[in-house]
Legacy VTK file of the C-alpha trace (Angstrom):
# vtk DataFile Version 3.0
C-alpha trace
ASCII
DATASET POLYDATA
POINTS 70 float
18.796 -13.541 -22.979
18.685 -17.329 -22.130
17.762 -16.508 -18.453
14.639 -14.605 -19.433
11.342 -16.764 -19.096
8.064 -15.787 -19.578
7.011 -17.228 -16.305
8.853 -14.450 -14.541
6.752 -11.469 -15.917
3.688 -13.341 -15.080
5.081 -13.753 -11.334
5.926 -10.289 -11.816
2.303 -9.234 -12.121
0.684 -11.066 -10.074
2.650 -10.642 -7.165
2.051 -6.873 -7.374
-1.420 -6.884 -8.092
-1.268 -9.066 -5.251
0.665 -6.438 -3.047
-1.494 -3.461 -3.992
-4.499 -5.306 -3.149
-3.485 -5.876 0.109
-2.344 -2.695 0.248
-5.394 -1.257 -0.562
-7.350 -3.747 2.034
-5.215 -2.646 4.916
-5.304 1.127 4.076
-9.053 0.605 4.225
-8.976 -1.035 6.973
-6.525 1.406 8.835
-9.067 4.332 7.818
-11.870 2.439 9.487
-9.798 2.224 13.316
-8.846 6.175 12.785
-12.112 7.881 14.523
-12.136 10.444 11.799
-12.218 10.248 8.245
-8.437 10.465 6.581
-9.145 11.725 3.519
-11.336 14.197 4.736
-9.082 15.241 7.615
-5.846 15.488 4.956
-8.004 16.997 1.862
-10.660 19.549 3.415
-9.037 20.305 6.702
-4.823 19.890 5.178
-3.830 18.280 7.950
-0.231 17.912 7.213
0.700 15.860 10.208
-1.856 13.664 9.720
-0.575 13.589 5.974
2.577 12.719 6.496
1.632 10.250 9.377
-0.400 8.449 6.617
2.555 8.554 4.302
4.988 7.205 6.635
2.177 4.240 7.672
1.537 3.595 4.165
5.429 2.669 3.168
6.033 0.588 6.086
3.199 -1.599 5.228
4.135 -1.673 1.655
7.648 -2.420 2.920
5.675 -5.498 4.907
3.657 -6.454 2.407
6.482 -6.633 -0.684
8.553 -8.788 2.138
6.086 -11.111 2.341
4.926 -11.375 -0.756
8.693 -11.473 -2.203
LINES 1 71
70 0 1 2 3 4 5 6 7 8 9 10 11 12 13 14 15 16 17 18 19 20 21 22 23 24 25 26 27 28 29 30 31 32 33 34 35 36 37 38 39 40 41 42 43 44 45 46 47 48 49 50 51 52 53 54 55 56 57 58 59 60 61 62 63 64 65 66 67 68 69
């Protein structure tokens, strides 16, 4: 237990607040270049390919983000 530090879980937490903001940001932003609406598209209209497009875009840029942030 002597390599715990308190400093870690704080860098912990703010690093992944951090990440989902930015994740949040560029989903938004991603939405706003698509010229339809994605959650309408995936939730009224189940779009599945669209659904699993957005999936697929969503962990590769929280695979970029966490490498950047890490």
């Amino acid at each position: 237990m002597n390599d715990f530090h308190p400093g870690y879980l704080l860098n912990a937490l703010v690093y992944s607040i951090l990440g989902i903001i930015l994740f949040i940001i560029s989903f938004a932003i991603l939405d706003k270049l698509t010229p339809y609406a994605l959650w309408k598209e995936i939730v009224e209209e189940k779009n599945v390919a669209l659904a699993i497009m957005v999936g697929f875009m969503s962990l590769g840029m929280c695979v970029i983000i966490a490498a950047a942030v890490h």
